[in-house]
N, C-alpha and C positions, 0 to 999 in steps of 0.2 A: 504494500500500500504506500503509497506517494504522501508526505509530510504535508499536514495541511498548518503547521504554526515552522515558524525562524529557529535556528536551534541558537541558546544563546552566548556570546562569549563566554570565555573559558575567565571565572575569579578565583578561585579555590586552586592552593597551592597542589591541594591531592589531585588536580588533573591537569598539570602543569609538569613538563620533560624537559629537561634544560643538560645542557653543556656548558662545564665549564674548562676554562685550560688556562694555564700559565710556565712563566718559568718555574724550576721549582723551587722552594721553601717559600713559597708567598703564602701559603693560608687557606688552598685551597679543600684540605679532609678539614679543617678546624671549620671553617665556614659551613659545610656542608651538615657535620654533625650536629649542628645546632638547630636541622631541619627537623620539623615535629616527628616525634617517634620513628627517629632513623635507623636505617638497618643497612652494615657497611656490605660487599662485595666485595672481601677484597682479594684483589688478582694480583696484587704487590705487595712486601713490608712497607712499614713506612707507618703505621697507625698507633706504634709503641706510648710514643706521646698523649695521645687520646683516650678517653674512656667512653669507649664505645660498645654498640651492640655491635658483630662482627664472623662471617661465615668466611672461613679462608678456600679460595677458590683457585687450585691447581691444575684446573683441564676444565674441558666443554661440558664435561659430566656433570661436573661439579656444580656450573653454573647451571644446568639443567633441572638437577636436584632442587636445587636453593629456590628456583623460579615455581617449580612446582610445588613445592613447599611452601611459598609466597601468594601464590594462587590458592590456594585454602581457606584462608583468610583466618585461620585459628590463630593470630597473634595479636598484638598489640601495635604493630609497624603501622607506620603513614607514610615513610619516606624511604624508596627503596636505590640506595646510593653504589655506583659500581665504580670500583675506583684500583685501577685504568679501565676505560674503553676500549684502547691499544691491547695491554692482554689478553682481555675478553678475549677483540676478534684475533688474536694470536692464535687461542687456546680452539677459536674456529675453523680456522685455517687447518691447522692439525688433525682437528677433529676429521673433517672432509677428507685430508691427503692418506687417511689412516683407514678409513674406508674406502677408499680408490686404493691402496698398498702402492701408493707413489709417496717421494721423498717431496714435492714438493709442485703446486700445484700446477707451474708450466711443464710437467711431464705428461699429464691427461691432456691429448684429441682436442680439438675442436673449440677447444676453452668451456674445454666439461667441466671443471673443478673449479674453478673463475664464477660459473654459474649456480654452481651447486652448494658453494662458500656464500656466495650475496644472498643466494636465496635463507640459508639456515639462520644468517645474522640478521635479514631482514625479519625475518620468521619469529626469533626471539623478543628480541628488542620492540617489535609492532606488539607482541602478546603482553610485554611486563609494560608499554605507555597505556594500553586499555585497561590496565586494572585501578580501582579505584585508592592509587598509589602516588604519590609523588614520584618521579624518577629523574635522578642523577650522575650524567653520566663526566669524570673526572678525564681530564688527559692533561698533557703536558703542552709546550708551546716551542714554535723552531720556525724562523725565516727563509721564505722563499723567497726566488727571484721569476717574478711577473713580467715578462716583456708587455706594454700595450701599442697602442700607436701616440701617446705620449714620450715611451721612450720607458728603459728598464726602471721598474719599482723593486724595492723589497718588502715585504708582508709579512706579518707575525700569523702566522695558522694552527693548527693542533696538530698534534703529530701521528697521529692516523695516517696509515697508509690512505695512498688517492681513493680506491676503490670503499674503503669502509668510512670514508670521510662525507664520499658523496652520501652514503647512507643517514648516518646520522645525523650531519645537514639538515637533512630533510627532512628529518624524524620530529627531530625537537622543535618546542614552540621557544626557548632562548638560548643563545650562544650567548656566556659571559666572559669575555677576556679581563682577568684581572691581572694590574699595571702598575708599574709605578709612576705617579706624579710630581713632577717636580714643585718646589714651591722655597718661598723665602721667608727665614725664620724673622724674630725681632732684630736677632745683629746681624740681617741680611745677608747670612748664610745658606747654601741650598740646602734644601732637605729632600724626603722623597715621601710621600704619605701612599699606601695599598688601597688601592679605587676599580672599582669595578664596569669596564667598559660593555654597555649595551647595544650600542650601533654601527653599521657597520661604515668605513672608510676605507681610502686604498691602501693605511697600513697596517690596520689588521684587519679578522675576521669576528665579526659579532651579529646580535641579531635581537632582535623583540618582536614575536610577533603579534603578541597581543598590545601592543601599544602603548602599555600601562606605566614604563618607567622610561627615566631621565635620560641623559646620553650617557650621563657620569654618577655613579657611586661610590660612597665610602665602600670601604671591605667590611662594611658590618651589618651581620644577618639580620638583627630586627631592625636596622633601617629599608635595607632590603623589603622585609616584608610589607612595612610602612607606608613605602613608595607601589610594590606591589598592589595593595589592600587600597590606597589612594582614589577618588573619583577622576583616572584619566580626563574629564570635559565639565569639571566642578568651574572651571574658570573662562569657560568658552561659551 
């Protein structure tokens, strides 16, 4: 049957998929955990720091388990955070090349394993944005070189391979690149303060799609929400 009402913007953080990336030790799991009732993914060390909720995840299985588990809904979880994206679709890749019994996935035909890889990451990641979960997905950050017809740029991007970049791109409703900003103290020395970029320009890669936030952020999460939570058009 054909929708006879709008369906309406997306407000609520549980149906909101974001990416975030940076260099590292900026803040990126510290920020994240402070998401309502978060539950980590983790496909890397690095959360020692943290006291976190936390399923340690060493292969495709792993994360398969944990999503199915996740999809139950017997927990307390609101925010389901995977931190890297990168290992994940590592741990993808693998998965596929190990059922093909190829070392790697330019050995299968026809770019059989290329299709069989986007499809399982597509597959995943589409099933944990429909649950009625926050989702998180962490990477890191690294400069490319853009030729246009201006002339060569460099770009801050995530470090996702091309193929699983285009994916999750597309997935998420925000790409946050968090940065640092420069600025001048009282005795007019630089400093640098952690800000979180929402839009996108030619030097790096960001994104909002729901419209709801600033160009620029503090690095901090209930501001985040604040600006979130905000009337977008209270002032228009």
């Amino acid at each position: 049957m054909l929708p006879t009402a709008k369906t309406p913007p997306k407000t609520d953080m549980a149906d909101i998929s974001v990416l975030l990336y940076s260099q590292p030790k900026l803040g990126k799991s510290t920020w994240c955990s402070q998401a309502d009732g978060a539950l980590f993914l983790a496909t890397e060390a690095g959360l020692n720091h943290l006291e976190t909720y936390q399923v340690p995840i060493a292969s495709w299985d792993d994360l398969l388990n944990a999503c199915a588990d996740i999809a139950k809904g017997e927990h307390q979880f609101r925010t389901i955070v995977i931190d890297t994206i990168d290992n994940a679709y590592r741990f993808c890749v693998e998965h596929v090349c190990r059922q093909l019994s190829i070392a790697h996935e330019s050995e299968a035909s026809y770019g059989r394993a290329y299709g069989m890889i986007a499809n399982e990451f597509t597959r995943v990641l589409t099933k944990l944005s429909l649950l009625p979960y926050g989702l998180y997905l962490i990477s890191h950050a690294k400069q490319e070189t853009v030729e246009t017809r201006a002339g060569t740029l460099v770009r801050t991007v995530p470090t996702l391979p091309e193929k699983a970049r285009k994916i999750v791109l597309g997935l998420v409703d925000l790409i946050l690149y968090l940065d640092l900003e420069p600025y001048k103290d009282d005795q007019g020395e630089t400093q640098f303060r952690r800000v979180i970029r929402t839009k996108p320009t030619t030097t790096y890669e960001a994104g909002d799609r729901t419209g709801r936030l600033p160009d620029t952020l503090p690095l901090d999460y209930p501001a985040f929400l604040e600006a979130f939570d905000a009337d977008p058009f209270k002032d228009q």
